[in-house]
C-alpha positions as CSV (number, residue, x, y, z in Angstrom):
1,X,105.8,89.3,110.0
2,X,107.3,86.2,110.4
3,X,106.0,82.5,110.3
4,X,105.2,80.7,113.3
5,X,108.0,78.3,112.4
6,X,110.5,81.0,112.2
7,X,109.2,82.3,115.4
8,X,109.3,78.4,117.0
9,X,112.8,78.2,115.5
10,X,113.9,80.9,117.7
11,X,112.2,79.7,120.7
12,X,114.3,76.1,119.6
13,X,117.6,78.0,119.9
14,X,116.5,79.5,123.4
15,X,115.3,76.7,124.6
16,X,118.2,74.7,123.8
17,X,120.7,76.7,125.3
18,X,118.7,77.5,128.4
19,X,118.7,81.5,127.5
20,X,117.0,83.3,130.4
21,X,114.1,85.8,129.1
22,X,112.7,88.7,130.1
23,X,108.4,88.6,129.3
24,X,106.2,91.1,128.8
25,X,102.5,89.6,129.2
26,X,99.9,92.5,127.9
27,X,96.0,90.9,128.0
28,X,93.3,93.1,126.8
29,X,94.7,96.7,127.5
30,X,95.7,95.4,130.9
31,X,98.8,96.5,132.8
32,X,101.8,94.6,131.6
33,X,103.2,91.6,133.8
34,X,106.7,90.8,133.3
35,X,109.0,87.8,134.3
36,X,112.4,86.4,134.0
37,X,111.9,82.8,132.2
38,X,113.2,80.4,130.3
39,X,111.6,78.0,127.5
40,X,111.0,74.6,129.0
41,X,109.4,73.0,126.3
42,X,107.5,73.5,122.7
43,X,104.7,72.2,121.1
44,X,104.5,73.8,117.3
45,X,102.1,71.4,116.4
46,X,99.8,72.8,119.4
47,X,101.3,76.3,119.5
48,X,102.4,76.0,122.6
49,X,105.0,77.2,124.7
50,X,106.1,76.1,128.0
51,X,108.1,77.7,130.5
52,X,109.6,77.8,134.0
53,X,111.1,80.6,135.5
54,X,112.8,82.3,139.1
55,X,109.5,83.4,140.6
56,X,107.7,80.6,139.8
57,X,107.4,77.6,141.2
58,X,105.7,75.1,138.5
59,X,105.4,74.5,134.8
60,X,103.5,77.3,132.7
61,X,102.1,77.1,129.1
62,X,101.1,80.0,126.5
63,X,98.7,79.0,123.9
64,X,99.9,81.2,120.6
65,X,97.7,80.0,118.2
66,X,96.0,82.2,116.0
67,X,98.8,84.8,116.6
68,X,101.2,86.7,114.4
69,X,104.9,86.7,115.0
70,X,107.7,89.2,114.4
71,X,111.3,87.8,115.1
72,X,114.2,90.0,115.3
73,X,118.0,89.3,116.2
74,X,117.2,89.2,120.2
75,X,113.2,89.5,120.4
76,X,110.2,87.9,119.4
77,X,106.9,89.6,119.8
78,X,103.6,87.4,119.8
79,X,100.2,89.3,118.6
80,X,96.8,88.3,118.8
81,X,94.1,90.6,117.3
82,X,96.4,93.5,118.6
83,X,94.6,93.0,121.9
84,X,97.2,90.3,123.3
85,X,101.1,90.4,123.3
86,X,103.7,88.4,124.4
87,X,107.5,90.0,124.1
88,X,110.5,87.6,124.6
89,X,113.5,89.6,125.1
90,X,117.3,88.4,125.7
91,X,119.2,90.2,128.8
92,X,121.7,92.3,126.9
């Protein structure tokens, strides 16, 4: 596991160089959702994340607090109670 700084660092990176993502959105055992975003702004201090993406048309936020974080070279996975994900993946 990594620390939410780590994991924010990443985001930073992404953010900054406007890296498009695919994300997986799992909610309590629910069908996943997945989009093509990228990271529009951060709040660490909040744990949030902000994005904007191709199929959508506004501003969206995802409220990480409380979650665990596992960073890897092109991935970072969000968990919360291992009932809520959020997978951030780079196109290869």
């Amino acid at each position: 596991m990594a620390s939410s700084s780590e994991a924010f660092e990443k985001l930073s990176v992404w953010k900054n160089s406007k890296t498009w993502l695919n994300v997986i959105v799992i909610e309590r055992g629910q069908k996943a959702k997945e989009f093509f975003l990228r990271i529009a702004g951060l709040d660490e201090e909040q744990s949030m994340i902000g994005v904007v993406g191709e199929a959508m048309h506004s501003f969206a936020q995802f409220d990480v607090g409380e979650s665990q974080f596992s960073v890897e070279p092109k991935r970072l996975v969000v968990s919360r109670e291992d009932i809520e994900w959020l997978i951030f993946e780079e196109e290869d």
